[in-house]
PDB file of N, CA, C, O and CB in Angstrom:
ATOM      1  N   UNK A   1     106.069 126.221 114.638  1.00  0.00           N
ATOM      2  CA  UNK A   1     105.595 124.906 114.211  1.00  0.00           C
ATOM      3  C   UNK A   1     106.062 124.665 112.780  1.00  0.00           C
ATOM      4  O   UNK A   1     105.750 125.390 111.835  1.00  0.00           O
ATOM      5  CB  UNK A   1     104.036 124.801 114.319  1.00  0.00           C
ATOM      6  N   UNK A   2     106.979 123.386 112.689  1.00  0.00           N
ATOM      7  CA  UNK A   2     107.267 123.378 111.066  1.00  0.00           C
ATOM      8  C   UNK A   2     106.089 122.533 110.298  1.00  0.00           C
ATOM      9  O   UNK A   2     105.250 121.900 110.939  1.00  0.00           O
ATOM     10  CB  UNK A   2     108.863 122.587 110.706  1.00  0.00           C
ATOM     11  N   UNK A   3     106.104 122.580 108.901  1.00  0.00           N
ATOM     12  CA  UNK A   3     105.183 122.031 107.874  1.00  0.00           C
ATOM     13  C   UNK A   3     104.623 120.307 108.369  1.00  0.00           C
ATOM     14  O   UNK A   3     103.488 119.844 108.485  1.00  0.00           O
ATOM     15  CB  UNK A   3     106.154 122.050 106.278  1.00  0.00           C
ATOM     16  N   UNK A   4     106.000 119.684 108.572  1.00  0.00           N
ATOM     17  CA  UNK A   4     105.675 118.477 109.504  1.00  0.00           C
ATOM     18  C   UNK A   4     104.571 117.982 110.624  1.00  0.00           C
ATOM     19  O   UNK A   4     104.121 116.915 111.040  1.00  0.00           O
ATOM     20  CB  UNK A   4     106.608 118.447 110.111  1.00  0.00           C
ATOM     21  N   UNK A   5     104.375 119.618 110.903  1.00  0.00           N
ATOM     22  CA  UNK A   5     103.507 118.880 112.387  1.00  0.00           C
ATOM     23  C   UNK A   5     102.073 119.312 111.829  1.00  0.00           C
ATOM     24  O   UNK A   5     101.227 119.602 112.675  1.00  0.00           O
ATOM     25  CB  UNK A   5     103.921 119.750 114.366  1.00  0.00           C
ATOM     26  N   UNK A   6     101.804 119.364 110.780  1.00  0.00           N
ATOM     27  CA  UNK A   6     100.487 119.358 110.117  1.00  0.00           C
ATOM     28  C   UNK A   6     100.008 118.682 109.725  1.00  0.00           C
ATOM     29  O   UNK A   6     100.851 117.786 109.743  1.00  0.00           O
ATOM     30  CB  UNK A   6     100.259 119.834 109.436  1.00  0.00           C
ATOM     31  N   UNK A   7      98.948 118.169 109.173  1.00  0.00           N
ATOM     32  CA  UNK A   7      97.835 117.540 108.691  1.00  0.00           C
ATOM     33  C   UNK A   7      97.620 116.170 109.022  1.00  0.00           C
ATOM     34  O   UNK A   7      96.496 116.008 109.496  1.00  0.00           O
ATOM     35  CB  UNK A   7      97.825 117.648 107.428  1.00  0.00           C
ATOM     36  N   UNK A   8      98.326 115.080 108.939  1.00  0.00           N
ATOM     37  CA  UNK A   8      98.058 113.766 109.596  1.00  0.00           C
ATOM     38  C   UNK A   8      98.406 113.459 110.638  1.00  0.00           C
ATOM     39  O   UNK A   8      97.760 112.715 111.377  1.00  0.00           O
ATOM     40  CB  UNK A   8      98.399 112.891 109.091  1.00  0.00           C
ATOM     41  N   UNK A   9      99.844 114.131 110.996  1.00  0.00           N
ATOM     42  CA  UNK A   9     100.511 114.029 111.995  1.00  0.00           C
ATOM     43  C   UNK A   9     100.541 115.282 112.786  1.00  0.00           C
ATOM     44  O   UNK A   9     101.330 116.211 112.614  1.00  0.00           O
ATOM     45  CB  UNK A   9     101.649 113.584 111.646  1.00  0.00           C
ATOM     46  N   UNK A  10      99.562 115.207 113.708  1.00  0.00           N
ATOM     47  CA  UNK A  10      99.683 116.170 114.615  1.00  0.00           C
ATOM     48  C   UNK A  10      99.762 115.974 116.088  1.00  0.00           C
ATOM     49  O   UNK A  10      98.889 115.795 116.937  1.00  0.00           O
ATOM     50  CB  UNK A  10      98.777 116.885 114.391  1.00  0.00           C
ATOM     51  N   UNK A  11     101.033 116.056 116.146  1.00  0.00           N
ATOM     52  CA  UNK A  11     101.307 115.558 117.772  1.00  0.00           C
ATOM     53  C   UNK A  11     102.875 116.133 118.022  1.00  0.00           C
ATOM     54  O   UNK A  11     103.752 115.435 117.512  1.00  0.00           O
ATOM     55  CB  UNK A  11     101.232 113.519 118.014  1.00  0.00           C
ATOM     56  N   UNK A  12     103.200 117.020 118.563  1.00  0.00           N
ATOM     57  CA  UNK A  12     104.819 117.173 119.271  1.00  0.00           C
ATOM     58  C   UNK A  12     105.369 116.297 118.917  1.00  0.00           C
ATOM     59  O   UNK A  12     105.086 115.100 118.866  1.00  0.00           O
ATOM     60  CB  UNK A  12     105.113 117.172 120.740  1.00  0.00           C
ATOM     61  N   UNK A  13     106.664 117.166 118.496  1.00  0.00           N
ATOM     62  CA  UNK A  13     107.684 115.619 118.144  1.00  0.00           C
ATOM     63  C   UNK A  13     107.288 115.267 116.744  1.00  0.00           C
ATOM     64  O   UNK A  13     107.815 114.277 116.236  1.00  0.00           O
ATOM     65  CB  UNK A  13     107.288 114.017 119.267  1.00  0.00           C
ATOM     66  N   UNK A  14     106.595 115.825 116.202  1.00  0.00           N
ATOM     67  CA  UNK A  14     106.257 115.032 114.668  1.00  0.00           C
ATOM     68  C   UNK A  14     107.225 115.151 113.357  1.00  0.00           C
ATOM     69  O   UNK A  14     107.242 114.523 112.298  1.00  0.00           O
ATOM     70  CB  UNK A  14     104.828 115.641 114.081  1.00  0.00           C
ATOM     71  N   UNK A  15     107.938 116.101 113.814  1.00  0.00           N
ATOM     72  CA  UNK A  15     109.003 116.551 113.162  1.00  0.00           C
ATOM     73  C   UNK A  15     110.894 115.827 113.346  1.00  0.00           C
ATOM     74  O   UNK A  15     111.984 116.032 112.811  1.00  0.00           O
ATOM     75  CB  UNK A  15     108.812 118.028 113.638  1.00  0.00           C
ATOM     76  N   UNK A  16     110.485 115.183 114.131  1.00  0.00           N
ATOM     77  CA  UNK A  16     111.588 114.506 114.942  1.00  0.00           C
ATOM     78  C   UNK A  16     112.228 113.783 114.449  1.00  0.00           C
ATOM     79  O   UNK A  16     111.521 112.888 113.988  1.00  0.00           O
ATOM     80  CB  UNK A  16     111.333 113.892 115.882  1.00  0.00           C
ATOM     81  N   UNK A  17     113.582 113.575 114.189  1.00  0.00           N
ATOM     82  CA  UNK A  17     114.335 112.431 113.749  1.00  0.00           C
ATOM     83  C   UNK A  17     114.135 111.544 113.510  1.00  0.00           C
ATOM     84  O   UNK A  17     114.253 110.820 112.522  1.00  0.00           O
ATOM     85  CB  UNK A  17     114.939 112.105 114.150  1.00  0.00           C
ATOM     86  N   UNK A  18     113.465 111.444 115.306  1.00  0.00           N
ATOM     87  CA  UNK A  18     112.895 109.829 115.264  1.00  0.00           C
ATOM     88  C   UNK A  18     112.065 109.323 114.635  1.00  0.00           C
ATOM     89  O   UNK A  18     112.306 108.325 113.956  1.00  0.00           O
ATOM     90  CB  UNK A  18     112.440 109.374 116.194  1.00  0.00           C
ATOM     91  N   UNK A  19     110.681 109.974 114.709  1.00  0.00           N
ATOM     92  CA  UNK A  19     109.635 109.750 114.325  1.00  0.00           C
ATOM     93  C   UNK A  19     109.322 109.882 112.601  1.00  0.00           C
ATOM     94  O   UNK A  19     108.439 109.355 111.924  1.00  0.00           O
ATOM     95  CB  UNK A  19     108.955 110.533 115.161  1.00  0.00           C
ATOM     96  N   UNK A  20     110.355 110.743 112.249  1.00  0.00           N
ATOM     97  CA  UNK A  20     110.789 110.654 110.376  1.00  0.00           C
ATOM     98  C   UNK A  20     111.587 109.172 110.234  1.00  0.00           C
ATOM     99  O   UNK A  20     111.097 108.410 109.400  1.00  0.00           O
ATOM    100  CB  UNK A  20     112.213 112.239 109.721  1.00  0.00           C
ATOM    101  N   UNK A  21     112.533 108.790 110.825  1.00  0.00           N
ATOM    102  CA  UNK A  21     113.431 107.791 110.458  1.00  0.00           C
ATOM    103  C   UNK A  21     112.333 106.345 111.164  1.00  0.00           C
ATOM    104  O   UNK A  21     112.826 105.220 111.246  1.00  0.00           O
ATOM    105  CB  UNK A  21     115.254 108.139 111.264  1.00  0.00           C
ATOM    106  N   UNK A  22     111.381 106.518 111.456  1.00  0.00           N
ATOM    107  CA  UNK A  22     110.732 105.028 111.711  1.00  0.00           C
ATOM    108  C   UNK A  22     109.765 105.100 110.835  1.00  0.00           C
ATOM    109  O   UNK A  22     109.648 104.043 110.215  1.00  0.00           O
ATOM    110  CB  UNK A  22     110.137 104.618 113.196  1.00  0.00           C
ATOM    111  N   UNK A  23     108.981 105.961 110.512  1.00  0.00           N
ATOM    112  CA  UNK A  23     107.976 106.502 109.432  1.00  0.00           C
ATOM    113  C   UNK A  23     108.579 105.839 107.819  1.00  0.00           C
ATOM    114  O   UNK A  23     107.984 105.198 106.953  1.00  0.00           O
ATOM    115  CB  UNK A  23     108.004 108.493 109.491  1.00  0.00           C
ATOM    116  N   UNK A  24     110.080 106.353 107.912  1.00  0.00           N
ATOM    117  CA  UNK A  24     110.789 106.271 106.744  1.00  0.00           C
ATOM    118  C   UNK A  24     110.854 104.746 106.323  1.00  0.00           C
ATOM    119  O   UNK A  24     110.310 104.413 105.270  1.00  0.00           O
ATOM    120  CB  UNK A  24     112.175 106.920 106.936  1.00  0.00           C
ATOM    121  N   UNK A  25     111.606 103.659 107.236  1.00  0.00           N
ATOM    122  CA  UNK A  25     111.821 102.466 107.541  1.00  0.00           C
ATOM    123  C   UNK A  25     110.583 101.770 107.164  1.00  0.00           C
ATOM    124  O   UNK A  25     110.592 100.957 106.239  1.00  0.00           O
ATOM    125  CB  UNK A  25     112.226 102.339 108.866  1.00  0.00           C
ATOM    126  N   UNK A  26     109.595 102.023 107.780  1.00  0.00           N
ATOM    127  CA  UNK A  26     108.234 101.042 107.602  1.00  0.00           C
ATOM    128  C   UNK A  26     107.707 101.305 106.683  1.00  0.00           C
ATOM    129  O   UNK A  26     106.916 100.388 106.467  1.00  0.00           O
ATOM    130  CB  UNK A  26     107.192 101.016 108.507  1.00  0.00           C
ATOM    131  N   UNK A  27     107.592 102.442 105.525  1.00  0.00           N
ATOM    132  CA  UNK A  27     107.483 102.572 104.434  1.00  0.00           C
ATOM    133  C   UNK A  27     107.839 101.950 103.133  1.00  0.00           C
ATOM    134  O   UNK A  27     107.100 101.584 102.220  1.00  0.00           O
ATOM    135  CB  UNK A  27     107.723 103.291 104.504  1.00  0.00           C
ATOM    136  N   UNK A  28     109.515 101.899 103.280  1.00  0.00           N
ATOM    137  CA  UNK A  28     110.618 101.728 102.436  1.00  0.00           C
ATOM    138  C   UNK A  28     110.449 100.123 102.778  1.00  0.00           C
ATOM    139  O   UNK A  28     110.749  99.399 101.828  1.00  0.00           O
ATOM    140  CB  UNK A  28     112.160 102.636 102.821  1.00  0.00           C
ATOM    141  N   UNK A  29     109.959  99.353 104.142  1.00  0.00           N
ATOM    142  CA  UNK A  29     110.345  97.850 104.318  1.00  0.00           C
ATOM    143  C   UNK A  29     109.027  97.288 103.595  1.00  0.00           C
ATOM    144  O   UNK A  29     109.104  96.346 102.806  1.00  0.00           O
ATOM    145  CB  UNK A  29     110.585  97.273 106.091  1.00  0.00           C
ATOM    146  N   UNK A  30     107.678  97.987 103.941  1.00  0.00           N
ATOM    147  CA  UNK A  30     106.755  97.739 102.973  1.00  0.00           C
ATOM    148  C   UNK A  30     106.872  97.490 101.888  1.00  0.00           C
ATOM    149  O   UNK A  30     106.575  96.348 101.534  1.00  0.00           O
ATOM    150  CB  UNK A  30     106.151  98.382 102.859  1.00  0.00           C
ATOM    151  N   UNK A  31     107.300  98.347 101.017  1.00  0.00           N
ATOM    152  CA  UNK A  31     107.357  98.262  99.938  1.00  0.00           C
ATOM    153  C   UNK A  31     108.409  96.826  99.179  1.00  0.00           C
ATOM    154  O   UNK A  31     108.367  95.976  98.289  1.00  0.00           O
ATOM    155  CB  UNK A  31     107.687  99.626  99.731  1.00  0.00           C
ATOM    156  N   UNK A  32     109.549  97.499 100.619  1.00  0.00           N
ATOM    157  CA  UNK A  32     110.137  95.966  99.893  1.00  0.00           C
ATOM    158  C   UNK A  32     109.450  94.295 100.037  1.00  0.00           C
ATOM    159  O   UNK A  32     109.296  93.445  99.160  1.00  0.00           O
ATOM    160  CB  UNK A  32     111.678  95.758 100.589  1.00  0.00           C
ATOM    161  N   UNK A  33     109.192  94.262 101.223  1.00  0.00           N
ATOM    162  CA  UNK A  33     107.948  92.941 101.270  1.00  0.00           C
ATOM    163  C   UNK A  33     107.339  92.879  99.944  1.00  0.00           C
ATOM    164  O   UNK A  33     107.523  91.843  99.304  1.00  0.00           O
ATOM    165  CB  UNK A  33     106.548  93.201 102.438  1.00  0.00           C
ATOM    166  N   UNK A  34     106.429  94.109  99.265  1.00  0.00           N
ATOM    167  CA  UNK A  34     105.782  93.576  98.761  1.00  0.00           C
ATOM    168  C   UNK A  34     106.283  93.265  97.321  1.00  0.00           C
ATOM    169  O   UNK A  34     105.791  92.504  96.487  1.00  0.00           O
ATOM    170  CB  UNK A  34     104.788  94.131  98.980  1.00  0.00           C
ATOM    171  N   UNK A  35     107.324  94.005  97.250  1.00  0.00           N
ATOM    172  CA  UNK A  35     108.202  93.275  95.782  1.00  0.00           C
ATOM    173  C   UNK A  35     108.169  91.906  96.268  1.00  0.00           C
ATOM    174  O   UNK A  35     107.386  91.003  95.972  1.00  0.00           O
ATOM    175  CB  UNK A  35     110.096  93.821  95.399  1.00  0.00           C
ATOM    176  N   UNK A  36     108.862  91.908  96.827  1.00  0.00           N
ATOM    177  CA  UNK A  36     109.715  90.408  97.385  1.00  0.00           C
ATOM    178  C   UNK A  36     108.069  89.200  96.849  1.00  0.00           C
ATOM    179  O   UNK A  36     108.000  88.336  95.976  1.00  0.00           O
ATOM    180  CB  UNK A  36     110.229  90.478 100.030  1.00  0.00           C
ATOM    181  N   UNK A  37     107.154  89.634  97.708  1.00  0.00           N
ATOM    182  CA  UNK A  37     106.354  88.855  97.754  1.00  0.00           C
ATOM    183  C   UNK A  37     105.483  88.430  96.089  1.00  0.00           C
ATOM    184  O   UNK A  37     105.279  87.310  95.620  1.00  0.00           O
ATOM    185  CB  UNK A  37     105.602  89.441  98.878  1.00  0.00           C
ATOM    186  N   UNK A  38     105.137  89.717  95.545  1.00  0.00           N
ATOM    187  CA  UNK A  38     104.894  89.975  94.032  1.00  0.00           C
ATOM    188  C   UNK A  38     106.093  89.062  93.091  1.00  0.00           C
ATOM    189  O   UNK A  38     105.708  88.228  92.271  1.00  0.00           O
ATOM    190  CB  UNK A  38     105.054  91.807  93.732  1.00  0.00           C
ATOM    191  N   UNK A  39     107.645  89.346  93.335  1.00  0.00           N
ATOM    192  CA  UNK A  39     108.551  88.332  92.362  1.00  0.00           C
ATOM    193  C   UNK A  39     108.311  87.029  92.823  1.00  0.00           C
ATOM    194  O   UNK A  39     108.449  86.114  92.012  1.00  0.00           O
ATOM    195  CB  UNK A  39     110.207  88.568  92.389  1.00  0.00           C
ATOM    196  N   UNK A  40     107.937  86.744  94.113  1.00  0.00           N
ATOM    197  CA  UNK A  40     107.768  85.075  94.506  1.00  0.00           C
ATOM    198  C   UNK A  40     106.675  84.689  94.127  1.00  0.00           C
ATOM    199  O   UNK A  40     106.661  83.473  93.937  1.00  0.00           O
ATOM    200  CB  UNK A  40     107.805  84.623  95.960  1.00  0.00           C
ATOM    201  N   UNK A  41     105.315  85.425  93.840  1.00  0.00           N
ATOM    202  CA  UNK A  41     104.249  85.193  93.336  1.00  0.00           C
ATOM    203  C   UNK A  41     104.208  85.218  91.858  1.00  0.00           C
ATOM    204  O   UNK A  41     103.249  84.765  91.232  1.00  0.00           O
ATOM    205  CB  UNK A  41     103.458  85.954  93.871  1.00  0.00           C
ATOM    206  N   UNK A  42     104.635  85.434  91.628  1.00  0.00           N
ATOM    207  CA  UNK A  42     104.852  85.484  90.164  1.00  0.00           C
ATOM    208  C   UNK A  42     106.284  84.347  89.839  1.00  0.00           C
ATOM    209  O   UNK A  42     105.802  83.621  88.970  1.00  0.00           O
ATOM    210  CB  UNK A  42     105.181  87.309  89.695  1.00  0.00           C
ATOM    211  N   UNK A  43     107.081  84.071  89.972  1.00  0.00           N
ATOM    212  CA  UNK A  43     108.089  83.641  89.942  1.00  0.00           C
ATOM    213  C   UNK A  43     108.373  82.327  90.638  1.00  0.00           C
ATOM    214  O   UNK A  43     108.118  82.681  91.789  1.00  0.00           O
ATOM    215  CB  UNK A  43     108.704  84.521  90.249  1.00  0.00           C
ATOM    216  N   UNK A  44     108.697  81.155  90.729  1.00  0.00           N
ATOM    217  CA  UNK A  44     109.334  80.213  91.148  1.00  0.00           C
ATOM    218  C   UNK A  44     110.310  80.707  92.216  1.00  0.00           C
ATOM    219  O   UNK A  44     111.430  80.661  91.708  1.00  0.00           O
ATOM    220  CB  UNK A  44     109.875  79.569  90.089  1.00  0.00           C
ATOM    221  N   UNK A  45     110.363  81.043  93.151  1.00  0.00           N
ATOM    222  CA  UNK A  45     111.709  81.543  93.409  1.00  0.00           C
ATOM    223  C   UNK A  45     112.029  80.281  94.997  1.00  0.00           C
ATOM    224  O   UNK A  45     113.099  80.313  95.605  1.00  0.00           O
ATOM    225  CB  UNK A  45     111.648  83.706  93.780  1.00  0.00           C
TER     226      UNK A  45
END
């Protein structure tokens, strides 16, 4: 069992490409929304 399939995520597969690279995505797109949304709130844009 690697370090991955511990503590929040515990389910087979938690370690998986997949399941890192969609984890990764919805993180990274979050964050960008919320710039995006923070410079338009703040900003005229």
């Amino acid at each position: 069992m690697s370090d991955l399939n511990r503590g929040i995520m515990k389910f087979e597969g938690a370690d998986s490409t997949v399941a890192i690279s969609i984890s990764a995505v919805l993180i990274l797109g979050s964050i960008v929304a919320l710039v995006i949304w923070a410079l338009s709130a703040a900003y005229a844009i």
